[in-house]
C-alpha positions in Angstrom: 0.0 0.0 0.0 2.6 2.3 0.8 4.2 1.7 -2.9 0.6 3.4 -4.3 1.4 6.7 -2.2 4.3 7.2 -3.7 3.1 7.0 -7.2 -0.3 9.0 -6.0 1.1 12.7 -5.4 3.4 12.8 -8.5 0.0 11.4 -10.4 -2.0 13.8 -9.1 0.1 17.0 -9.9 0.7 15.8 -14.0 -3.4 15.6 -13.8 -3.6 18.6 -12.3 -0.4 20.4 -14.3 -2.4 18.9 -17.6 -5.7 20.9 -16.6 -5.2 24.0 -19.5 -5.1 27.6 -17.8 -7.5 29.4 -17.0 -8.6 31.7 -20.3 -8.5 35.5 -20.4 -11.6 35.8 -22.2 -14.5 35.8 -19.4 -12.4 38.9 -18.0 -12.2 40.3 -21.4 -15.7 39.8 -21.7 -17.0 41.2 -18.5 -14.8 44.4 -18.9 -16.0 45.0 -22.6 -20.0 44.2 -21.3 -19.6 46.9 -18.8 -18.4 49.0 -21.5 -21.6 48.8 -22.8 -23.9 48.7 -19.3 -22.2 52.5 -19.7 -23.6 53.2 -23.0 -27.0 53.4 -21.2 -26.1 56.4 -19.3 -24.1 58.0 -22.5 -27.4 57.1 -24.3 -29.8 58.7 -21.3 -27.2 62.0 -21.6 -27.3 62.6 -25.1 -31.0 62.2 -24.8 -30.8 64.9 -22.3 -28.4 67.2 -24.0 -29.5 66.8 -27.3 -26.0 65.7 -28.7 -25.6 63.5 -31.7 -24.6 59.8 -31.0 -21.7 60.0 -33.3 -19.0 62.2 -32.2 -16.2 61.8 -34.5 -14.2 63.9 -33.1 -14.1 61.7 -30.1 -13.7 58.7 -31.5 -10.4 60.1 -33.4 -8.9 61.2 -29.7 -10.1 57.8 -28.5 -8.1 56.0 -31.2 -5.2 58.1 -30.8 -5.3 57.3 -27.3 -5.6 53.5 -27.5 -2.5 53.8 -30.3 -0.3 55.3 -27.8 -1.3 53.2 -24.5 -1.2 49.8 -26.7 2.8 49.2 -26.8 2.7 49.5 -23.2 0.3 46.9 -23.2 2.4 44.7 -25.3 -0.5 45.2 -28.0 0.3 46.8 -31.2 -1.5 49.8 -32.2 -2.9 49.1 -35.2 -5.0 46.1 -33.3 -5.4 48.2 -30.0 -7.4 51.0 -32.7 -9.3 47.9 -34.6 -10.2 46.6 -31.2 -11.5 49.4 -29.9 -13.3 50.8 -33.1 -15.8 47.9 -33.0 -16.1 48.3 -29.1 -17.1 52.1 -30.3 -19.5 50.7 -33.0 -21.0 48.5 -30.7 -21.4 51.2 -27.9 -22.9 53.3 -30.7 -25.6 50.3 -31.1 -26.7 50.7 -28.0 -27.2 54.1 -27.6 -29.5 54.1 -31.3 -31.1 51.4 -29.8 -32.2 53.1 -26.4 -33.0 56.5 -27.8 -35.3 54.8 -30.6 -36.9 52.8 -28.0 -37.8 55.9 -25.4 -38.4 57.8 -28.3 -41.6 55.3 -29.2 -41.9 54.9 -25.6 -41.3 51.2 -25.7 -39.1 51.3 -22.6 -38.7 54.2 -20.1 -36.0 56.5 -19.6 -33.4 56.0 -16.6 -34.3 58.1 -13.6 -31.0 60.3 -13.8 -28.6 61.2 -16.1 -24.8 61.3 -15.7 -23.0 64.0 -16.6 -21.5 62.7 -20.4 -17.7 63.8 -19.0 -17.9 61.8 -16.0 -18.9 59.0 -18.1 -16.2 59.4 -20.5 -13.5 59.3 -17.2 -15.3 55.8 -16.5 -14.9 54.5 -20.3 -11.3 56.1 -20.1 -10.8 53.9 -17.1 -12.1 50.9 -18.6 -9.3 51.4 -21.5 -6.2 49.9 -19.8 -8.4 47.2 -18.4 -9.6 46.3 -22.1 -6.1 47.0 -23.6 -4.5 44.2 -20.8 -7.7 41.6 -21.4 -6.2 42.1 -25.5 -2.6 41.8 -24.6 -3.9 38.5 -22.7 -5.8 36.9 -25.7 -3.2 37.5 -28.2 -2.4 34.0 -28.1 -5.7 32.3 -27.4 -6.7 34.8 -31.0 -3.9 33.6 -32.7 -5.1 29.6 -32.4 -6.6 27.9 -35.0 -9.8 26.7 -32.1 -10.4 30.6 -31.3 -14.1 30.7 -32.8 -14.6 27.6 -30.7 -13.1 29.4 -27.6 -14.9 32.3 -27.9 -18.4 30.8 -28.6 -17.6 28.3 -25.3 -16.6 31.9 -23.6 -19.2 34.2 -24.8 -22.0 31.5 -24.4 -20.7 31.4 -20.6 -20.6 35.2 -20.2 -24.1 35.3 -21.9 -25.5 32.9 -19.7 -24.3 34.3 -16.5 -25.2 37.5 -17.7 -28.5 37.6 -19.0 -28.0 41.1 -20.9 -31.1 42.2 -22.8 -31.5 41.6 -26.7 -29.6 44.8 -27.3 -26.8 44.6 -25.2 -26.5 41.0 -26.3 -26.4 42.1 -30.0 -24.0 44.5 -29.0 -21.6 42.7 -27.5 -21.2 40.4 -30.4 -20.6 43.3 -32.2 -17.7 44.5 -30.1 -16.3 41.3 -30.8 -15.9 41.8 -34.2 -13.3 39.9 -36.0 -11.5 39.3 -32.8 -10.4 36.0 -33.9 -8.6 37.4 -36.8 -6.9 40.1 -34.8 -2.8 40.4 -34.8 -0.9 39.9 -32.1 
């Protein structure tokens, strides 16, 4: 019996050492879905304000933004600024979507608004957070199973989650061709 002991432990750790690590995608995930939760109050200001969704002018200083902070990151700029267009595109989704919706009063407007530059300090802050999640996943986007990982990954995050039809749409749409992003 004592022989078995022996041959137990040293078992048990190459099971447990062959277990793969965890992924980076459910923090990814959960730091680009709050991205969006955020577009609600964007949406609910620009409602209130009378401001156009599109801003391009912002979007061009966000890009130039994400360009600089990426090498830091150990992400290259030119996939930092992909990356974050489609997490724009898909923030942009969600504001049409809300507006059109309180406009036909299918759905009521939030109780408050949020001043829009307080709001932009929050997405700001969510920037480094999304930049790491895409340093992370540069390998996991350069294997040939990434579709498969992500479904698994988004499926999980979506399930847990329970966003609404909009946000859920959205989020897809921040994902973009992830997949097929450079390292």
């Amino acid at each position: 019996m004592s022989g078995i002991r022996w041959l137990a432990l040293p078992l048990l750790s190459i099971a447990l050492g062959a277990q793969a690590a965890p992924t980076p995608l459910p923090a990814l995930l959960d730091a680009m879905a709050q991205r969006l939760t955020l577009a609600d109050q964007v949406a609910r200001s620009k409602h209130d304000s009378g401001k156009p969704v599109l801003d391009e002018a912002r979007e061009r200083q966000v890009l130039q933004d994400v360009a600089q902070a990426a090498p830091a990151a150990s992400v290259s700029p030119a996939t930092a600024q992909t990356f974050f267009a489609a997490q724009m595109e898909a923030n942009k989704l969600v504001q049409y979507g809300l507006l059109q919706a309180w406009r036909r009063n299918e759905q009521p407007l939030p109780a408050s608004t949020t001043d829009l530059t307080a709001l932009r300090t929050q997405l700001n802050e969510l920037q480094a957070r999304l930049l790491g999640g895409l340093a992370a996943t540069g390998e996991l986007r350069a294997a040939a199973d990434c579709p498969a990982q992500l479904e698994r990954a988004l499926a999980a995050h979506l399930a847990a989650a329970r966003p609404d039809d909009l946000h859920r749409l959205a989020l897809v749409r921040a994902l973009g061709d992830f997949c097929t992003l450079p390292r």
